[in-house]
C-alpha positions, 0 to 999 in steps of 0.5 A: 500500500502506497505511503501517503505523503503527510501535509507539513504545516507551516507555523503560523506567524502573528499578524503584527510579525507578518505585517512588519516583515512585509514592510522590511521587504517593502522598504528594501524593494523601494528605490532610496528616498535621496535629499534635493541639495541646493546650492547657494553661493554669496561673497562674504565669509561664513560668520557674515550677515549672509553666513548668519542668513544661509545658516538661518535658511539651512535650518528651515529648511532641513526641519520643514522637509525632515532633511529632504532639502538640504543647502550646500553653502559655498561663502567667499566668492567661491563661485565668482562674485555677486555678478557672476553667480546671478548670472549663473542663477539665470542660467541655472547653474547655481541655485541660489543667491544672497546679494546686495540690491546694487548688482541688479541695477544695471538690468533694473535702474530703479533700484538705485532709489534705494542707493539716494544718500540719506534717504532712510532714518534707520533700520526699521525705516528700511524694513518698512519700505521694503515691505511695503507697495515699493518693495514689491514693485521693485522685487518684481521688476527684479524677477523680470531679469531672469531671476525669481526674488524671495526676500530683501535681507538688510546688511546695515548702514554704510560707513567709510574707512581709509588707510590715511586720516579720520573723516571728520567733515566732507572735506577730509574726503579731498584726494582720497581715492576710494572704492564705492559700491555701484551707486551712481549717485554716491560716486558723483557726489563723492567725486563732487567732495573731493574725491576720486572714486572706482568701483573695484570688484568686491572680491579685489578689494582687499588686494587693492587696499592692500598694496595701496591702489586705493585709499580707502572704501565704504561698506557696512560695519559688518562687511568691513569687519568680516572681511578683516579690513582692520588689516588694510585700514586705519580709519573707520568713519561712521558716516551712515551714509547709504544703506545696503538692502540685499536681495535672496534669489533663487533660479527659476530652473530650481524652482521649476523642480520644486512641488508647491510645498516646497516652494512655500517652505524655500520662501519661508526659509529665506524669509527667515534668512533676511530676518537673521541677517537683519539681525546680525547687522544690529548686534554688528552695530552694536559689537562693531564699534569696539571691535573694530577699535580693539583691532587697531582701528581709529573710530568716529563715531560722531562724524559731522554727518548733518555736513555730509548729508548738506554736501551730497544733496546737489548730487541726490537732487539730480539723481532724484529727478529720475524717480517718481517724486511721489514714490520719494515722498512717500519714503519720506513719510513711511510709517515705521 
């Protein structure tokens, strides 16, 4: 008589064990989830007012995406100066960009409203027209070169160092040869004082100033102390003569790539960007004045600025003329 083959159970698993290795085997079959990295590139060192804006940015969006956007940080210059890297934003080869306002002006003439001499009484003046109708007129023609604007950050109030003598009145200015940022109107009216006025790249400042090309320059505290100018200059006046809105951008290629979510988390992050790097700029204020001097430098921090702001006023007033006078008005007026 034939053996009969006996039936062999198979043990029977608990649900939960079932369930779990299902998901292992799921998990294993799933192609790696990888992290979007995106590149943004700015000319001033890691501990800057945009090292403090990129850091803040990095966070938000590491902690909204649970890691799924990373940025990749590349300081200094690495990638070319402020000109070069928005171009590239342009073209898609850099994701994003922290800048000062000024680089866009070829392209946006405008924007040198913002630049006017003694236009803005303080920081939180600054913040509210950027904030406001004119900001977003401005952000927008902005967009219109090529690039997608996602906040106006604020790198401080502009001040004016030289390696020759304390500037005390506008004339001290006479013969100097100074760096000027790309302010028509703050280069005219400085010549206007005295002065002889170029617009070296900011990433051959140093240099220049350094083997005695140049005299001198104006930046925000901030700037100059970050970038160690104490090394290259002996005199630091606190003129507050201009300021120096800055602009986060980010390429339209990047942002094509991006689900709505994401593009609401980017906006958010460089929201939070502009904010720390407004911040910074007031703790520099406050820090910068005796770092400055502990590093060797010859501070006035009361120059006659009343002086200053009457001897560049013939300049403004002819710059003035290209703007909307109602908009100027309206600058004047800005509730803050």
């Amino acid at each position: 008589m034939p053996r009969s083959i006996g039936v062999h159970r198979v043990p029977r698993l608990h649900f939960s064990a079932v369930a779990c290795l299902l998901l292992v085997v799921l998990a294993l079959a799933a192609p790696p989830i990888h992290a979007q990295v995106l590149r943004l590139g700015y000319t001033l060192p890691p501990d800057s007012q945009y090292g403090d804006a990129a850091s803040a940015m990095a966070d938000e969006l590491g902690r909204g995406s649970s890691q799924r956007l990373k940025l990749q940080q590349f300081p200094n210059g690495q990638l070319g100066d402020a000109t070069k890297m928005a171009a590239a934003v342009r073209r898609g080869e850099l994701d994003l960009l922290i800048a000062t306002s000024g680089i866009f002006a070829a392209q946006v003439p405008d924007l040198q409203i913002l630049d006017l001499p003694y236009l803005f009484d303080d920081s939180a003046h600054v913040a509210a027209v950027l904030a406001g109708p004119l900001g977003k007129r401005l952000m927008a023609a902005v967009n219109a070169t090529g690039v997608i604007g996602l906040a106006w950050g604020d790198t401080g109030f502009r001040e004016i160092t030289n390696a020759k003598r304390p500037l005390r009145r506008p004339e001290d200015l006479q013969g100097l040869r100074l760096r000027v940022m790309d302010n028509p109107v703050l280069a005219e009216g400085l010549t206007r004082l005295g002065a002889t006025t170029t617009r070296v790249p900011f990433l051959e400042l140093f240099g220049a100033l350094r083997q005695g090309a140049l005299d001198g320059q104006e930046n925000p505290l901030g700037v100059i102390l970050s970038v160690e100018l104490w090394r290259v200059q002996r005199y630091l006046s606190l003129t507050d003569h201009a300021v120096s809105p800055a602009l986060i951008v980010v390429s339209p290629a990047r942002w094509g790539t991006l689900v709505a979510a994401e593009r609401t988390l980017l906006t958010a992050a460089a929201q939070a960007g502009a904010a720390a790097m407004r911040a910074r700029s007031a703790a520099d204020r406050e820090a910068g004045i005796a770092l400055a001097r502990q590093r060797g430098m010859v501070v006035e921090t009361d120059p006659d600025r009343a002086a200053f702001r009457a001897a560049l006023r013939a300049a403004t007033a002819d710059f003035a003329r290209r703007f909307d006078p109602a908009e100027l008005d309206a600058i004047s007026r800005y509730p803050r």
